[in-house]
C-alpha positions in Angstrom: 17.9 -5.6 4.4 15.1 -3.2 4.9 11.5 -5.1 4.9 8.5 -4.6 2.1 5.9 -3.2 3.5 2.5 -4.8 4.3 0.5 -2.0 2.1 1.1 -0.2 -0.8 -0.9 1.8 -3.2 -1.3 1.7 -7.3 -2.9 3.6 -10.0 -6.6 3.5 -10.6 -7.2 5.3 -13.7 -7.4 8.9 -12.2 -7.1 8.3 -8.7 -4.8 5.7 -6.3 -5.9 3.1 -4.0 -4.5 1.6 -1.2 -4.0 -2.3 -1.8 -2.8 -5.0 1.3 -0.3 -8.0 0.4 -1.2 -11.6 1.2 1.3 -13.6 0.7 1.5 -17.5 0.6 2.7 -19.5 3.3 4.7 -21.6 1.0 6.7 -18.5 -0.2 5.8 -18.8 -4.0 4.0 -15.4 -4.1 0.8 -14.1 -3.0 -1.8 -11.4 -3.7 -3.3 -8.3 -2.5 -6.4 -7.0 -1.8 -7.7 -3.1 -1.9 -8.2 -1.7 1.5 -11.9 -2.0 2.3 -12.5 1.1 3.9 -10.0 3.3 2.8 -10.3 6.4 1.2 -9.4 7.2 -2.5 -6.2 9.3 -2.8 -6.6 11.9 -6.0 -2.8 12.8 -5.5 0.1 10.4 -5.4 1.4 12.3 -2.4 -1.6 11.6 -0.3 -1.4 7.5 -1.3 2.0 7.6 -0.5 1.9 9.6 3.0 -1.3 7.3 3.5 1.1 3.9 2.8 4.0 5.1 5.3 1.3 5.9 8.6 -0.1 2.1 7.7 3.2 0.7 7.6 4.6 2.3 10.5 7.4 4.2 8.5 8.9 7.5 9.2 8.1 9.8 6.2 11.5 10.7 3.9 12.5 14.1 4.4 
């Protein structure tokens, strides 16, 4: 079973944004947060790219 990833990003109108899971200790779900400090991606490419370096994937080829 391949693990979810700590970050992610989403759509924000025209642009995508880099968001960071906190989940409950209990299990029952959690929430995320937007990167402070992270840049705005205008490309989904670049969010995605961006997601895979912070979660220490290796890109798909």
């Amino acid at each position: 079973m391949e693990r979810a990833g700590i970050y992610f990003y989403m759509r924000r109108g025209r642009t995508f944004r880099i968001y960071r899971r906190h989940d409950n200790e209990d299990g029952t779900g959690g929430t995320a947060a937007p990167v402070a400090g992270e840049h705005v991606f205008y490309t989904q490419q670049d969010a995605r790219d961006r997601v895979y370096e912070l979660n220490g994937w290796r890109p798909k080829k």
